[in-house]
C-alpha positions as CSV (number, residue, x, y, z in Angstrom):
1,X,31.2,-39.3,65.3
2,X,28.9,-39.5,62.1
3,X,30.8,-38.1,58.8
4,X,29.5,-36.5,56.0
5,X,31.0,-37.3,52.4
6,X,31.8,-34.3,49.7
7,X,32.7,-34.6,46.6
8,X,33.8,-32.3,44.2
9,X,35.0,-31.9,40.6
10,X,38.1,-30.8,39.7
11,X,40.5,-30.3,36.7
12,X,42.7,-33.4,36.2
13,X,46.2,-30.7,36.5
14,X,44.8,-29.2,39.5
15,X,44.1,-31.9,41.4
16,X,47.9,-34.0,40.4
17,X,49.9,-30.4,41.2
18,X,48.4,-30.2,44.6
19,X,48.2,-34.5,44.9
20,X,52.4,-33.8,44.3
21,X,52.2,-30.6,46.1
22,X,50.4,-32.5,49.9
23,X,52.6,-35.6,49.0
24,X,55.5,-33.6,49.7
25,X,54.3,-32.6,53.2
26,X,53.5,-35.9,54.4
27,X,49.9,-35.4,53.2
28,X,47.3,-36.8,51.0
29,X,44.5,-34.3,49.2
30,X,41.6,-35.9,51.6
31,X,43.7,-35.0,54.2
32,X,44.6,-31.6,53.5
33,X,40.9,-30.6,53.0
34,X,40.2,-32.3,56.2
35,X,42.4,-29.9,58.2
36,X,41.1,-26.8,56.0
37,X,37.5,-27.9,57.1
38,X,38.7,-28.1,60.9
39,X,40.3,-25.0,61.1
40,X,38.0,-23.4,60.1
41,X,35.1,-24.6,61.9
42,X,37.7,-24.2,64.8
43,X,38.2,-20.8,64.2
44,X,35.5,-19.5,62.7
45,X,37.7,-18.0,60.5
46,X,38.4,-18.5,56.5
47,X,40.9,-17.8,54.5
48,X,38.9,-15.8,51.8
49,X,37.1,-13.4,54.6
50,X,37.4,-9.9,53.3
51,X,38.5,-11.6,49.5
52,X,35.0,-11.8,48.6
53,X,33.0,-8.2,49.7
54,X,29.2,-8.6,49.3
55,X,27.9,-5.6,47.0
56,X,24.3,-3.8,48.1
C-alpha cells in the first residue's frame, strides 16, 4: 500500500502534553493520528461534524 507523508506544525507544549498524554495509552503521536485518519475514512464520520456550520 503506497503512504502519503504529512507534516504539520505545532506548538512545542502541545505536541509534549499529548506526546505524555498517547504515551500513557500505549501510543505514540504518529500513531494516534494514524487511527484518527482511519476512523474516519472508515466511517465517514468526523469528530468536528456539526462543530463547524458553513454560513450562506
Amino acid at each position: 500500500m503506497a503512504e502519503k507523508l504529512i507534516q504539520l506544525r505545532v506548538e512545542d507544549a502541545i505536541k509534549d502534553q499529548a506526546d505524555e498524554i498517547f504515551k500513557k495509552q500505549g501510543l505514540t503521536t504518529q500513531t494516534a493520528i494514524k487511527i484518527f485518519l482511519t476512523q474516519v475514512a472508515n466511517t465517514g464520520k468526523s469528530p468536528f461534524d456539526n462543530l463547524f456550520v458553513a454560513k450562506d
